[in-house]
C-alpha positions in Angstrom: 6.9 -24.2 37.5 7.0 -26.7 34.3 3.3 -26.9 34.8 2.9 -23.3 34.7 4.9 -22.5 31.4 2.8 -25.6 29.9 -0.1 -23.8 30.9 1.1 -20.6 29.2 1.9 -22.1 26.3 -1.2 -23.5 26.0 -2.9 -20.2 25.8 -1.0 -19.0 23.7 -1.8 -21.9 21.1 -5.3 -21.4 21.6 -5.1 -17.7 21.0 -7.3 -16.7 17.5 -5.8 -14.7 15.3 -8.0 -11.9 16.6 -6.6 -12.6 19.8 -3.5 -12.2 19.3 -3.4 -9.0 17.1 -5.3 -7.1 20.2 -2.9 -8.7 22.9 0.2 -7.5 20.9 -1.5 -4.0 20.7 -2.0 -4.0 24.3 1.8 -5.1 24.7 3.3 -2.1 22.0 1.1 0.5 23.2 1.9 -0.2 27.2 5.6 -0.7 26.4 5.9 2.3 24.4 4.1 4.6 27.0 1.2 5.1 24.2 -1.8 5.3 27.2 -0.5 8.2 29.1 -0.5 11.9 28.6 3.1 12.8 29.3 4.8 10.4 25.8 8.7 10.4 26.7 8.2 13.0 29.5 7.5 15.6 27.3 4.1 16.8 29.2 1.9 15.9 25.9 0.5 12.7 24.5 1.6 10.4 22.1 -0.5 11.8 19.2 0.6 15.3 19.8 3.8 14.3 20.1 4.0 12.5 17.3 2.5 15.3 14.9 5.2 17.3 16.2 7.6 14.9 15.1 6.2 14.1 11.5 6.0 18.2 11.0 9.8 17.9 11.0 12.4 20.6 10.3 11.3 21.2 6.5 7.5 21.6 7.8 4.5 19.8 6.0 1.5 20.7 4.5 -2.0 19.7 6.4 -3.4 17.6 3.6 -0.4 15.5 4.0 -0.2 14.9 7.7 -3.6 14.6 7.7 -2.9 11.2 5.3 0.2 10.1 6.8 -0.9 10.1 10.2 -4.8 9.0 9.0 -6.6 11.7 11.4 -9.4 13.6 10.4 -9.2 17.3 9.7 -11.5 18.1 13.7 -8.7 16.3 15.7 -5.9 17.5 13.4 -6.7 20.9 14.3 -7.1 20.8 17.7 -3.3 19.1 18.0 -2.2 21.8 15.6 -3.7 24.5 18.0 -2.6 22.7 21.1 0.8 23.2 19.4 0.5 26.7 18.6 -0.4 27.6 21.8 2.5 26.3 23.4 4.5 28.1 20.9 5.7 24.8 19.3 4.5 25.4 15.4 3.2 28.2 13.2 0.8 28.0 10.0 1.1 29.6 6.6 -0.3 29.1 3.4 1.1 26.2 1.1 4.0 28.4 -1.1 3.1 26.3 -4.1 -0.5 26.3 -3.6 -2.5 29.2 -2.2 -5.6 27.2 -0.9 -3.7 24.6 1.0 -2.2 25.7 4.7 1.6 24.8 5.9 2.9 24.0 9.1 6.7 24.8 10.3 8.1 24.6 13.6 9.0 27.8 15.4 12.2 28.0 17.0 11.4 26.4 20.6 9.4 23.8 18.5 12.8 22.4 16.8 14.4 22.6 19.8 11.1 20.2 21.3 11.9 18.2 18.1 15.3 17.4 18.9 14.5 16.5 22.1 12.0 13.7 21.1 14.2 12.7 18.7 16.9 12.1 21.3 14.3 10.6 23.8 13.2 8.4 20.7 16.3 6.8 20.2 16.7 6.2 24.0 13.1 4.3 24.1 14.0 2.2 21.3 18.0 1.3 22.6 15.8 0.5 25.8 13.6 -2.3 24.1 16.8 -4.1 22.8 18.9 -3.7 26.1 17.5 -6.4 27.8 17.5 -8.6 25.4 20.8 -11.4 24.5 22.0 -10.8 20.8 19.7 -13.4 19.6 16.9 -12.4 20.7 17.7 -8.5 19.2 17.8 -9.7 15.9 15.3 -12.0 15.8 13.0 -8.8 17.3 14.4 -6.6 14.3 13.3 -9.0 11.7 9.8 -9.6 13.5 9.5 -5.5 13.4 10.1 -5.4 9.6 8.1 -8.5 8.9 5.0 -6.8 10.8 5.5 -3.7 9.8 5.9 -4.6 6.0 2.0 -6.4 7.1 0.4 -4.1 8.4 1.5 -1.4 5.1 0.0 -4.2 3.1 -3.6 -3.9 5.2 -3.4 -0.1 4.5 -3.8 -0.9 0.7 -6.7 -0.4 -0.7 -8.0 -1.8 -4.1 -11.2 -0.1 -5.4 -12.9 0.5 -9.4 -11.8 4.0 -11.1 -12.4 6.3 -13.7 -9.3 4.9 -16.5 -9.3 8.4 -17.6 -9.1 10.1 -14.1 -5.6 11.8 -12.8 -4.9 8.8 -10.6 -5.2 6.8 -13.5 -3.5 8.9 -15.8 -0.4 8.9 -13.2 -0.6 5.4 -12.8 -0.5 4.3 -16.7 2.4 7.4 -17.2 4.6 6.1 -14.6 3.8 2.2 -16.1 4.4 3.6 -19.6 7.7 4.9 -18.6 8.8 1.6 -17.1 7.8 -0.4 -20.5 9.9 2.1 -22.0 12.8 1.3 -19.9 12.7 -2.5 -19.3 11.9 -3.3 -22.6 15.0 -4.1 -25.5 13.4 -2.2 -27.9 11.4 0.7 -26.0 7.4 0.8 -25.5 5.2 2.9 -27.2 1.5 2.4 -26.1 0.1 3.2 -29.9 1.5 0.3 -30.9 0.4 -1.5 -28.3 -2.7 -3.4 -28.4 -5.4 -1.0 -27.5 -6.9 0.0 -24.0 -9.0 3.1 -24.2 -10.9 4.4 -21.5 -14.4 3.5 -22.7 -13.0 -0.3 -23.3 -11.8 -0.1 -20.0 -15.4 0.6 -18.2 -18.9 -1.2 -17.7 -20.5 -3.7 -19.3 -16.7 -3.6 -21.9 -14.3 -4.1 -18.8 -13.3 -2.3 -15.8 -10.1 0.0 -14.3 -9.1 -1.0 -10.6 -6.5 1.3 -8.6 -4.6 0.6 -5.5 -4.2 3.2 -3.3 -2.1 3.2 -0.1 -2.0 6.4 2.1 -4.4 8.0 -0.2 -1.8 8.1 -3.4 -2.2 5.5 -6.1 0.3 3.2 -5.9 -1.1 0.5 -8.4 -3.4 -0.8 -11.1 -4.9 -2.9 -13.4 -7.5 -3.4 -16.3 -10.2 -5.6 -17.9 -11.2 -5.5 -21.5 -13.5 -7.6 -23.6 -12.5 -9.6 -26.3 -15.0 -11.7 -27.1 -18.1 -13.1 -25.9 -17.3 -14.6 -22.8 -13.6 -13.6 -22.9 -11.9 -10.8 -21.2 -8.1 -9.9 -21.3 -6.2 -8.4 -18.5 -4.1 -5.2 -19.5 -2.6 -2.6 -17.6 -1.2 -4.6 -14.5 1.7 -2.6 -12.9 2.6 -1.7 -9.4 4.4 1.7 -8.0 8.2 0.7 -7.3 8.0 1.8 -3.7 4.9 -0.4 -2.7 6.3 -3.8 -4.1 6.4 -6.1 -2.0 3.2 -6.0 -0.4 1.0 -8.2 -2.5 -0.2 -5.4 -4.7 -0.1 -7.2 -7.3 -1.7 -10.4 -6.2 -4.9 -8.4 -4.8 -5.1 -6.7 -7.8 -5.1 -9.9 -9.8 -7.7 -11.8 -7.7 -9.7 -8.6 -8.4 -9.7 -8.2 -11.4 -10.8 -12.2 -11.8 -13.9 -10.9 -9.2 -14.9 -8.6 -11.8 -14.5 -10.9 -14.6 -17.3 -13.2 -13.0 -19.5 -10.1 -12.6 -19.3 -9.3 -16.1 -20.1 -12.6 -17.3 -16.1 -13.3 -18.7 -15.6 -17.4 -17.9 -12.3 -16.9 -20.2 -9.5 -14.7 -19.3 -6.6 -13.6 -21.2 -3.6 -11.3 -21.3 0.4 -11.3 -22.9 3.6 -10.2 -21.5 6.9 -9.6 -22.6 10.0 -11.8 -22.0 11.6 -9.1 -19.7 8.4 -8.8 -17.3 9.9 -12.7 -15.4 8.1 -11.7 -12.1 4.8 -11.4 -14.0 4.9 -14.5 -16.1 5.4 -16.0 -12.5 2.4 -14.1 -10.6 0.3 -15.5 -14.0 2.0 -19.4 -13.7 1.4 -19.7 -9.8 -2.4 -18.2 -9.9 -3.3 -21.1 -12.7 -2.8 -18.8 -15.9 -1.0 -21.3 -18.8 0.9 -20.3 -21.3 -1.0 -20.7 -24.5 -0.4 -19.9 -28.7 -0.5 -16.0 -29.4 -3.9 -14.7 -30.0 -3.1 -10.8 -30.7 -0.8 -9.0 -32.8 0.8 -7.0 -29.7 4.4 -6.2 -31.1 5.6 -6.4 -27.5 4.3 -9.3 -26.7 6.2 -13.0 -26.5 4.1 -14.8 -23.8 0.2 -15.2 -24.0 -1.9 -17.1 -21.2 -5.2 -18.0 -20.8 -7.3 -19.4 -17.4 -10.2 -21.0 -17.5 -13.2 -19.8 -14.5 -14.8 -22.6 -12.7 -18.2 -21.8 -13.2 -18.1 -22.0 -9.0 -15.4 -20.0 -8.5 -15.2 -17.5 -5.8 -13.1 -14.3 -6.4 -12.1 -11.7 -4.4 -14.3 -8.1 -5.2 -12.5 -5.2 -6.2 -13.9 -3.6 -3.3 -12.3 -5.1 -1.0 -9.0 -3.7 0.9 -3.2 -6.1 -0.8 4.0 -6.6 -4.5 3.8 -6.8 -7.7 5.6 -5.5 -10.9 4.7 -3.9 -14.2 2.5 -7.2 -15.9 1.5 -7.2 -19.7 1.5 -4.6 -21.6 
């Protein structure tokens, strides 16, 4: 027996990290009943199942399940039409836009939904049952811990138009937090300057982090000087933090100094931004003299590529805070 659970033990240290992500989706989606066609004894399958569910009582429009659930518009229908048939669910267009379709539950189909909300709680009491009150919470805290994860890997970081309507959201919202945090208000006029054609090829670059398909985050790169870029812009969505936004976005924006020839970067932030004069200290920025006449501004830091450096493209798929102004 000792030999045996040595054995297992073994494996399990030898596992790669490949390994292990597709032996815990084995586990999840046989324990959940995820690889049959009848999800919690409801005579459908999971996916079905769980469109049902994210319909709700208030309905939702297509466009939206279609990015919350991440299914493409061919299978999305035939679930909605499976539905429909059974009597579940009902479309209708969109009552605050006309082009856009709706979907509601009928009667019977709230009715389905409260049963799979009921059998939902009674799958989920049944994963903790067996388990001694150790063992529950440390489970819990795993779930959030993974969970909070795998949001991150949905994040995607990618180059955009800094005069586009994601960007335009983006810099709004990151405006209006300036205007709160700071002691004496923000106004970006009399901020140094980031216009949209400084913000784009071969003068600098606009990234945006999107998660779900919304924008969620961003951050900039403008020329200075020959050889010198400075980082403006940086700020991440309140309800994404926590996921390394941020930090992707940083280490991006460092990629796309080295393609744009910038060994030097720069940027400044005020005294109430604490988490961003921290993302800065621990990624090698120091605190150097002011170079700028931002009025906003009471910390400026500079770092210094390594002509070998390897940074992360912007291209690439990443909790962060508003950063300099």
């Amino acid at each position: 027996m000792t030999h045996a659970i040595h054995l297992t033990k073994v494996r399990q240290m030898d596992m790669t990290p490949i390994d292990r992500i597709r032996s815990f989706n084995r586990t999840v989606t046989r324990r959940i009943g995820a690889l049959g066609d009848d999800y919690l004894g409801r005579g459908r399958p999971l996916g079905a199942s769980r469109l049902l569910f994210e319909i709700g009582r208030e309905g939702a429009n297509l466009r939206d399940l279609r990015s919350r659930l991440s299914l493409d518009s061919g299978y999305l229908s035939r679930l909605l039409r499976s539905l429909e048939a059974d009597g579940l669910l009902a479309l209708e267009r969109a009552p605050d836009d006309a082009r856009a379709r709706r979907a509601i539950l009928t009667r019977k189909g709230l009715k389905e939904w409260a049963v799979l909300d009921s059998r939902s709680q009674d799958l989920a009491t049944s994963l903790l049952a067996s388990l001694g009150d150790a063992q529950r919470e440390r489970m819990i805290a795993a779930m959030a811990e993974v969970e909070r994860f795998l949001r991150a890997s949905e994040v995607e970081i990618a180059v955009a138009a800094p005069d586009g309507t994601a960007a335009r959201h983006c810099l709004q919202a990151y405006f209006h937090e300036l205007q709160q945090r700071f002691d004496s208000g923000f106004d970006p006029a009399l901020s140094v300057s980031a216009a949209p054609g400084e913000l784009t090829p071969p003068n600098g670059t606009f990234l945006l982090a999107r998660l779900d398909g919304h924008p969620v985050g961003c951050g900039a790169l403008k020329r200075i000087g020959r050889g010198v870029g400075e980082i403006k812009r940086m700020w991440v969505d309140p309800t994404a933090r926590g996921l390394g936004i941020a930090q992707r976005l940083l280490e991006a924006l460092e990629g796309e100094a080295a393609a744009l020839g910038m060994r030097i970067l720069r940027l400044d932030t005020n005294r109430s931004l604490d988490e961003a004069r921290a993302l800065y200290l621990r990624n090698g920025y120091r605190e150097i003299p002011r170079y700028n006449d931002n009025p906003y501004a009471h910390h400026w830091f500079e770092k210094t590529r390594a002509k070998r450096a390897v940074f992360r493209p912007a291209s690439a798929k990443t909790s962060g805070r508003a950063g300099g102004a």
